[in-house]
C-alpha positions as CSV (number, residue, x, y, z in Angstrom):
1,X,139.8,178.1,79.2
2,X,142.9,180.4,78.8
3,X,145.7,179.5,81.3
4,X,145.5,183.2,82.3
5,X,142.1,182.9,83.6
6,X,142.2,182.2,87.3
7,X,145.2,184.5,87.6
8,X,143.1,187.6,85.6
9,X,139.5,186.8,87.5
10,X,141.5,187.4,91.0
11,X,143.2,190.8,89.7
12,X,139.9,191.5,88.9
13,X,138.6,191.1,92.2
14,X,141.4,192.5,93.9
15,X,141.3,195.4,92.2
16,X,137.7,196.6,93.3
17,X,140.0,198.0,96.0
18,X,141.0,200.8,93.0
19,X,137.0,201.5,92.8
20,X,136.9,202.4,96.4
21,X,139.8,205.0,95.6
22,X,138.2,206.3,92.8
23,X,134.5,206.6,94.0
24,X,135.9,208.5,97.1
25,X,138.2,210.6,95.1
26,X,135.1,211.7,93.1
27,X,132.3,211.4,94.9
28,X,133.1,214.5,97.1
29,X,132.8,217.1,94.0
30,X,129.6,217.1,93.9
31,X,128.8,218.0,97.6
32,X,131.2,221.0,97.6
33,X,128.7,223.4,96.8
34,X,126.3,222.1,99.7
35,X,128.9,221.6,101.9
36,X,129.9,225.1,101.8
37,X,126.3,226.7,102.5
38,X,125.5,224.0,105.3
39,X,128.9,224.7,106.9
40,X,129.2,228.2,106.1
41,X,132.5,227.1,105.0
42,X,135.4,230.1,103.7
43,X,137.8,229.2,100.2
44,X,139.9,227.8,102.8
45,X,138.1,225.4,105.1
46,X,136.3,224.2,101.7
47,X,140.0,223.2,100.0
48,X,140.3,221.7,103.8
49,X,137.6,219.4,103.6
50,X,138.4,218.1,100.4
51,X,142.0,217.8,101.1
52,X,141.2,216.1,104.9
53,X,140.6,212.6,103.5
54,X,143.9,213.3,101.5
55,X,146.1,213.9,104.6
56,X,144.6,210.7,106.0
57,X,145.6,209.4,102.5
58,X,148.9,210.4,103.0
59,X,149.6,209.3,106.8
60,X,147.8,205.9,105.4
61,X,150.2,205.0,102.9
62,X,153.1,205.5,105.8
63,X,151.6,202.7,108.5
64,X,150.2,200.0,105.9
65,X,153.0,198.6,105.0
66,X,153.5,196.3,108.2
67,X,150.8,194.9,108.6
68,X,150.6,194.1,104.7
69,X,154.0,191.9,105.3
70,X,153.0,190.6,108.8
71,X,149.4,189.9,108.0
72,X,149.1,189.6,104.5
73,X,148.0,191.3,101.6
74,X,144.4,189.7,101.8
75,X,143.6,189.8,105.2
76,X,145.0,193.4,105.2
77,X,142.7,194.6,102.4
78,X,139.6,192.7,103.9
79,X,140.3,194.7,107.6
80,X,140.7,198.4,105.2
81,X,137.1,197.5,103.3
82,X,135.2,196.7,106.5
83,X,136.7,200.0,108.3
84,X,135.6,202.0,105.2
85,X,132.4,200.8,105.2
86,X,131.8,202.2,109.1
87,X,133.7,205.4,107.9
88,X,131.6,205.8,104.6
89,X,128.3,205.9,106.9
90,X,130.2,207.9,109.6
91,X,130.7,211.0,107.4
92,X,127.3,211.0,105.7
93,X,125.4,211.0,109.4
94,X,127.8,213.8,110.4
95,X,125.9,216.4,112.1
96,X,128.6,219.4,112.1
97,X,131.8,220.0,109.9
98,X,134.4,218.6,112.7
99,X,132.2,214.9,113.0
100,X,132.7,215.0,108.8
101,X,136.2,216.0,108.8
102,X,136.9,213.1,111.4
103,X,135.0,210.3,109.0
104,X,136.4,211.8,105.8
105,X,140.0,211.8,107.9
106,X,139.1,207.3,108.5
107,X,138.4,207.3,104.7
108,X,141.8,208.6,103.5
109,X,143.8,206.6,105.9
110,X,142.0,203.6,104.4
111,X,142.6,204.8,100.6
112,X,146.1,205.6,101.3
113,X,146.5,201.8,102.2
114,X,144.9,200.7,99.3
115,X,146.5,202.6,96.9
116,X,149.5,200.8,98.4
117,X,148.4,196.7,99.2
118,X,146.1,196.6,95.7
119,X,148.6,197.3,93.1
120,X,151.3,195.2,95.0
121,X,149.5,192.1,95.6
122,X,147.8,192.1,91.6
123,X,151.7,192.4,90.4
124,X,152.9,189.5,92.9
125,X,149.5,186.9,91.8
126,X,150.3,188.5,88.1
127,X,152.4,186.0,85.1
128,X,154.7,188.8,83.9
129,X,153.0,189.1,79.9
130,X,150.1,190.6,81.4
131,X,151.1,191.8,84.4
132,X,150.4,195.8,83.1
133,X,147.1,195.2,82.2
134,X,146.1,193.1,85.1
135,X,147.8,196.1,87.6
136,X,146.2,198.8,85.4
137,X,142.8,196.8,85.9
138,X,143.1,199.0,89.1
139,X,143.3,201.7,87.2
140,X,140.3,201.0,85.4
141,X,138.2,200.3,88.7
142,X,139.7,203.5,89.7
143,X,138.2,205.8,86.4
144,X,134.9,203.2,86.4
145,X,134.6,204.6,89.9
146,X,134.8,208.6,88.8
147,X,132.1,208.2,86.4
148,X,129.8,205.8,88.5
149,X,130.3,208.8,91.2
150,X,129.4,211.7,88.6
151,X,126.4,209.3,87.5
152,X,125.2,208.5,91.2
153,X,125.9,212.7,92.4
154,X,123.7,214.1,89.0
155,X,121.1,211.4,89.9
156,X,121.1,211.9,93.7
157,X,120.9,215.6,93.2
158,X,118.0,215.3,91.1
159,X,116.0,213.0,93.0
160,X,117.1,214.0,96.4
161,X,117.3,217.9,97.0
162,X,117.5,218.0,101.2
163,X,120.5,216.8,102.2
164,X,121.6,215.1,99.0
165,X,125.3,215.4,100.2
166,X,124.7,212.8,103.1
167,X,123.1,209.8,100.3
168,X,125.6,210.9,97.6
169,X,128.8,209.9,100.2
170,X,126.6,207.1,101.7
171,X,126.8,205.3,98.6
172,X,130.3,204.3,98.8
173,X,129.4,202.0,101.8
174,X,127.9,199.6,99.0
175,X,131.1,198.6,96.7
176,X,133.1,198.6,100.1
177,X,130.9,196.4,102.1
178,X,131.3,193.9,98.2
179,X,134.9,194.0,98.3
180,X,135.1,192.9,102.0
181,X,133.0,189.3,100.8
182,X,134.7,188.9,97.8
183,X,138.1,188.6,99.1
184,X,137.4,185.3,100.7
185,X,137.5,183.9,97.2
186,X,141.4,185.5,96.4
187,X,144.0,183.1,96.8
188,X,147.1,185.0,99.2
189,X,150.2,186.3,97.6
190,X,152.8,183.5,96.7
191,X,155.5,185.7,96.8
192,X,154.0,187.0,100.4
193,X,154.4,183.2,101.2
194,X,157.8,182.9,100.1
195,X,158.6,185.5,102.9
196,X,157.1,184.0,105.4
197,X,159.0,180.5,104.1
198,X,155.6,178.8,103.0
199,X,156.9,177.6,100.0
200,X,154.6,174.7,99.4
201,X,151.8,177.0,99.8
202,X,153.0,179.6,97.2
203,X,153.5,176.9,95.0
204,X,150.0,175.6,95.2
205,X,149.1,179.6,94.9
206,X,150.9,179.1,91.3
207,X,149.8,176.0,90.0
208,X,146.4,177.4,91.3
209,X,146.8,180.8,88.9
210,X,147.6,178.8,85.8
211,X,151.9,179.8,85.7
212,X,153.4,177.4,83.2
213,X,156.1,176.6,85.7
214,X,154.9,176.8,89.3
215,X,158.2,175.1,90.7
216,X,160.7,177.6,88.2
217,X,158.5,181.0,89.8
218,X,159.0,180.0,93.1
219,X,162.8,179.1,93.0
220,X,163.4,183.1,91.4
221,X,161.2,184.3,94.1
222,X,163.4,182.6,96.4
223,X,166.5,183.0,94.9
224,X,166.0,186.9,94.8
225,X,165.0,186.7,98.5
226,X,168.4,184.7,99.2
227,X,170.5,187.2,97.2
228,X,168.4,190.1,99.2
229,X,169.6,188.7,102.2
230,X,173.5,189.3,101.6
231,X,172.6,193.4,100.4
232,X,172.0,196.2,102.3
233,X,168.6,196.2,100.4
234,X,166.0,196.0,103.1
235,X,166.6,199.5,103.6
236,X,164.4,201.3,101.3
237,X,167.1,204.5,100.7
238,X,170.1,202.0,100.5
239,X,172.3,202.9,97.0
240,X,170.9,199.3,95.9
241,X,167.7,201.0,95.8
242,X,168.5,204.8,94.8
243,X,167.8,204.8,91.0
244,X,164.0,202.8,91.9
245,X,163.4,205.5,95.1
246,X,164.2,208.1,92.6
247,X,162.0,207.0,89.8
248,X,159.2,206.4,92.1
249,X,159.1,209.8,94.1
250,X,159.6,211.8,90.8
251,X,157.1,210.0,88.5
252,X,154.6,210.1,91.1
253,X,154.9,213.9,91.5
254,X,154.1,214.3,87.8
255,X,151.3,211.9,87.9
256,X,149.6,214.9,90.3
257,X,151.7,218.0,88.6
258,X,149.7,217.2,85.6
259,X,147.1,218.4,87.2
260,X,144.3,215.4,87.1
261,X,142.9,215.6,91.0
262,X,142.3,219.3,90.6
263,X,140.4,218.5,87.2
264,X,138.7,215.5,88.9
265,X,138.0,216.9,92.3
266,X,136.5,220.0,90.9
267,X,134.7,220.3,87.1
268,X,132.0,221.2,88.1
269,X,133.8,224.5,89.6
270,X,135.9,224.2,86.5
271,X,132.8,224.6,84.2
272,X,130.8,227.0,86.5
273,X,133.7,229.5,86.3
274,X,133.4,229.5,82.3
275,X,129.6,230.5,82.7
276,X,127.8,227.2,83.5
277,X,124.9,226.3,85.8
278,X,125.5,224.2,88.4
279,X,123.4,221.5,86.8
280,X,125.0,221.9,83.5
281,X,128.4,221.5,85.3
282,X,127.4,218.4,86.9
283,X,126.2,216.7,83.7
284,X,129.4,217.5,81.7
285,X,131.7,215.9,84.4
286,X,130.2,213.1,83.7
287,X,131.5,213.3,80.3
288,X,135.0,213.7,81.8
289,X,134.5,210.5,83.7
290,X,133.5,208.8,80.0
291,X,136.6,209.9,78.5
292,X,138.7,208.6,81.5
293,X,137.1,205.3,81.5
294,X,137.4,204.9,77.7
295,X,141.0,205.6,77.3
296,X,141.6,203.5,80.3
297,X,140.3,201.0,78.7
298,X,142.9,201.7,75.5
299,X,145.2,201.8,77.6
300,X,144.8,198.1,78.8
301,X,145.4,196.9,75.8
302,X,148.3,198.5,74.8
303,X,150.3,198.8,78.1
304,X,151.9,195.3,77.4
305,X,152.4,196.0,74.1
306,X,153.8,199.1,73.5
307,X,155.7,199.5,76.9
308,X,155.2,202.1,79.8
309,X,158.0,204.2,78.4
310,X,156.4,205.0,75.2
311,X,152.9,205.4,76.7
312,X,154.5,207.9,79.1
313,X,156.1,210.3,76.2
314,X,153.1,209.8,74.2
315,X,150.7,211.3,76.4
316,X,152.8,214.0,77.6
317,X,152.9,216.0,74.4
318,X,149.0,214.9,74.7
319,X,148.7,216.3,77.8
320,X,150.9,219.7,76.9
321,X,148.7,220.5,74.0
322,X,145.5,220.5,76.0
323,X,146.9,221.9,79.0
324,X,148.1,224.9,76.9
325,X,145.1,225.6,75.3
326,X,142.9,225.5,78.9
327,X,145.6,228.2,79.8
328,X,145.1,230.7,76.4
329,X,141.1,230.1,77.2
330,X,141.3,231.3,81.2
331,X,143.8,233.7,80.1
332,X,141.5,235.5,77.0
333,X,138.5,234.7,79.1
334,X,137.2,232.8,75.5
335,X,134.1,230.6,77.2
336,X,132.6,230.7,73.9
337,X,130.3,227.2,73.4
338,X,132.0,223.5,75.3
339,X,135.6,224.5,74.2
340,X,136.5,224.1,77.7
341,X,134.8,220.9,77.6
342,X,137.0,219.6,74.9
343,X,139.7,220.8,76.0
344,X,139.4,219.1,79.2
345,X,138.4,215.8,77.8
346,X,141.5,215.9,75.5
347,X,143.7,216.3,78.4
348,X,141.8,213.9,80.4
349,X,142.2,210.9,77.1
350,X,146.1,211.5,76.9
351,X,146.3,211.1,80.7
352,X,144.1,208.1,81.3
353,X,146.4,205.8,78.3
354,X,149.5,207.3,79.4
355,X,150.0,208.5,83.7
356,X,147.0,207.6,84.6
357,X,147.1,203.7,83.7
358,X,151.1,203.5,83.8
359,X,151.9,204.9,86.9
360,X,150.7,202.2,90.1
361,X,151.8,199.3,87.3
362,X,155.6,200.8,87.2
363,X,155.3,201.7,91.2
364,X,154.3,198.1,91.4
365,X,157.5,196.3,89.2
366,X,160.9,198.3,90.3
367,X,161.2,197.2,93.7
368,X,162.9,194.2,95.0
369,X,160.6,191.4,96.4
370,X,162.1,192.5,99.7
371,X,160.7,196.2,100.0
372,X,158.1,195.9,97.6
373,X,155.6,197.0,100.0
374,X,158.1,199.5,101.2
375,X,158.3,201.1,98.1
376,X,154.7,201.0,97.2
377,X,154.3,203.1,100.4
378,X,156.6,205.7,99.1
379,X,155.2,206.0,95.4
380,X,151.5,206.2,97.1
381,X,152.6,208.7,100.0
382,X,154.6,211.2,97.3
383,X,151.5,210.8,95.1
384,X,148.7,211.9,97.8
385,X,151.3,214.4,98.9
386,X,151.2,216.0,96.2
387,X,147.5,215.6,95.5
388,X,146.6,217.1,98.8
389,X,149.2,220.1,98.0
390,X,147.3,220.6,94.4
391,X,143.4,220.0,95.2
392,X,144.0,222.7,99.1
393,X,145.8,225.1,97.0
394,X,143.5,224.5,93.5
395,X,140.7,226.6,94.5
396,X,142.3,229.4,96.0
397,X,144.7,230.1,93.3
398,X,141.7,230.2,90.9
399,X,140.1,232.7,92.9
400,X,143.0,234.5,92.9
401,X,142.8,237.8,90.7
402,X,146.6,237.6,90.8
403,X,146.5,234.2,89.8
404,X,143.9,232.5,88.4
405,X,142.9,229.9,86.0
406,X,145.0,230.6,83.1
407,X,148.4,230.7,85.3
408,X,147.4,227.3,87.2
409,X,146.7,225.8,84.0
410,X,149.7,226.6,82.2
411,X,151.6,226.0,85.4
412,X,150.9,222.4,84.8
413,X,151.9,222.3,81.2
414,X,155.4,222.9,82.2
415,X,155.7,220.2,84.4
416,X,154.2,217.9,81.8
417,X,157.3,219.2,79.3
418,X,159.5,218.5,82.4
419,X,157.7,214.8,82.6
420,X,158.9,214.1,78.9
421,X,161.5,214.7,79.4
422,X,161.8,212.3,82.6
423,X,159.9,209.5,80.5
424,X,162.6,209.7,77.6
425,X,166.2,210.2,79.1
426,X,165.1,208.0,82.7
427,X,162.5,205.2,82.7
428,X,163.7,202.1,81.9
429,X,161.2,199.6,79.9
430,X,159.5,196.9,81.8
431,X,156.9,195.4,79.7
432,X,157.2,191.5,79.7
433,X,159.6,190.6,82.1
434,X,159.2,189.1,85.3
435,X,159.5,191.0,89.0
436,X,162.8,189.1,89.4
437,X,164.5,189.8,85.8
438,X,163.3,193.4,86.2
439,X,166.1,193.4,89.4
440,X,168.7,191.7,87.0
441,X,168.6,194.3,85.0
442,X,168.7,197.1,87.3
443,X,171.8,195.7,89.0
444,X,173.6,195.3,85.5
445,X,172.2,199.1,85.3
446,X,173.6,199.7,88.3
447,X,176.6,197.8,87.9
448,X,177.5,199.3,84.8
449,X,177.3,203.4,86.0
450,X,179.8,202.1,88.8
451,X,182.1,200.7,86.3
452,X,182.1,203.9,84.3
């Protein structure tokens, strides 16, 4: 049995949480179109309900991280799934607009603190040679969940034509009610012990995972706690902590200036406006949510061995290319056959191996042990910032003559020039070194600008 085993099977489980994001994120564009007509809803209130769960996203990632260090990562997680559950049944029984926006509100807060407490607590249970691919197994959940959520909203709306809205959201109450159980079997955080001076029991946490030297983890963990203790560090926005704060909020804006939630939350809209049916445009997400899953999957395998950095530049010429020609085909209004299509699912491959996988592994590694959780918050609360800001704004700026598809489009080639640029001249490489060595180096980074 690989040594790696125990330590891989619990990321595994822990990061189900990452399907919950994704199935939510998803799951809502294909009950737009009904949505609309039950509610009689204008461009406006439509971007509002799609962008309600993201406030609550947003205002979630602000208040989890307390009781994450008070209560634990576990227990924390295991409250979020079995409010989601209740909230995932709320909004599908909703009789009127305000009862959905309410449940849909619950959801968000609850994904906003799992986009925080999953990718922490898989990089603090993680040995640092995997530790990418075990946080980006979050990732994964999160792109296995898009296409399970196309999948179950083409079927639904085939089988089910009343009301096939309310089954479509009730679905998620399934894979949330599963990850509530399944936590009982995942071990606590032994660097979540360490803070609350269980040593013994973070040690048995490592021997437990299969860490070559249980006693050596602890004692960094420790002694990065101790030298915490004499820095001005537990404040997130202290100078220790600038050059981390500033990598986080920046390349979580470009994670949602590429333009992914807008592209996830509506294709089908995407595809209708180039001349598809509604059916048609339902079908071909699903290929979108193929593409995202496969490269994810790439993208596993080479996050630890070619580096975040690298993955990051590579996908941003990706991404620039097919960005740039969505824009030329809005612009010259050239619909002609599934270029769209292709387009979209070559923008969608570049960002899956590159943002979409690297992103909550990085968030996860450049804080101290100290404000992990802190800074978690942050990189999550910029990220659904900005994703509420592009998916309210997305469809009126589309139907915008002034606008329109072309100008959004190219719009978010820019900023994924701008990213490159970022990814070359400012992130430091993290791949294979532990949560503890990561802050050695940063502080000879640091230490070294001061000197200068």
């Amino acid at each position: 049995m690989n040594k790696h085993n125990k330590a891989s099977l619990n990321a595994i489980v822990i990061a189900l949480g990452g399907f919950l994001f994704g199935f939510d994120i998803a799951v809502i564009s294909g009950t737009t179109s009904a949505l609309e007509s039950l509610f009689q809803l204008s461009k406006f209130e439509l971007g509002f309900t799609v962008a309600i769960a993201l406030i609550g996203t947003i205002i979630g990632t602000t208040i989890i991280g307390k009781p994450s260090d008070r209560f634990g990562r576990r227990k924390t997680l295991q409250a979020l799934a079995l409010i989601f559950t209740l909230a995932a049944i709320g909004s599908a029984s909703s009789i009127n607009w305000t009862m959905l926006l309410f449940f849909r509100f619950i959801q968000g807060l609850i994904v906003g603190g799992i986009s925080v407490v999953v990718p922490m607590y898989i990089a603090e249970i993680s040995p640092a040679k995997i530790r990418g691919k075990l946080v980006a197994f979050n990732q994964f959940n999160v792109v296995t969940a898009i296409l399970v959520a196309y999948l179950s909203n083409y079927f639904i709306a085939k089988l089910i034509a009343p009301d096939a809205w309310r089954t479509m959201i009730a679905v998620e109450a399934i894979p949330a009610f599963i990850f509530f159980l399944l936590l009982f079997k995942v071990p606590a955080s032994p660097r979540w012990l360490v803070m609350k001076n269980k040593i013994d029991d973070a040690t048995d946490v490592f021997v437990h995972l299969g860490f070559e030297d249980p006693q050596n983890e602890v004692s960094q963990i420790v002694d990065s706690m101790n030298e915490d203790k004499t820095k001005s560090s537990a404040n997130l926005f202290s100078k220790e902590n600038a050059f981390p704060v500033i990598c986080t909020i920046l390349i979580a804006m470009f994670n949602q200036l590429a333009g992914i939630n807008a592209i996830i939350y509506y294709a089908p809209r995407i595809f209708e406006m180039t001349g598809l049916t509604a059916n048609t445009a339902l079908l071909q997400s699903i290929a979108i949510g193929g593409t995202n899953l496969l490269f994810t999957l790439l993208a596993l395998f080479l996050i630890d061995k070619v580096g975040r950095r690298t993955l990051l530049m590579v996908g941003s010429i990706g991404m620039i290319i097919f960005l740039g020609l969505i824009s030329k085909a809005f612009y010259q209004a050239s619909f002609n056959g599934y270029s769209v299509m292709f387009y979209l699912i070559g923008f969608i491959a570049f960002f899956a191996v590159s943002q979409g996988a690297v992103l909550w592994v990085f968030i996860s590694e450049i804080f101290p042990n100290k404000v992990r959780s802190k800074g978690q918050a942050l990189g999550s609360f910029t990220h659904w910032v900005m994703a509420a800001v592009v998916s309210w704004t997305f469809p009126i700026v589309t139907n915008s003559p002034a606008i329109g598809g072309g100008a959004i489009f190219a719009f978010f080639a820019f900023m994924m020039v701008l990213h490159f640029i970022f990814a070359w001249k400012v992130i430091p490489e993290t791949k294979g070194k532990s949560l503890e060595q990561i802050q050695i180096d940063l502080a000879d980074r640091r230490n070294k600008n001061d000197n200068k």
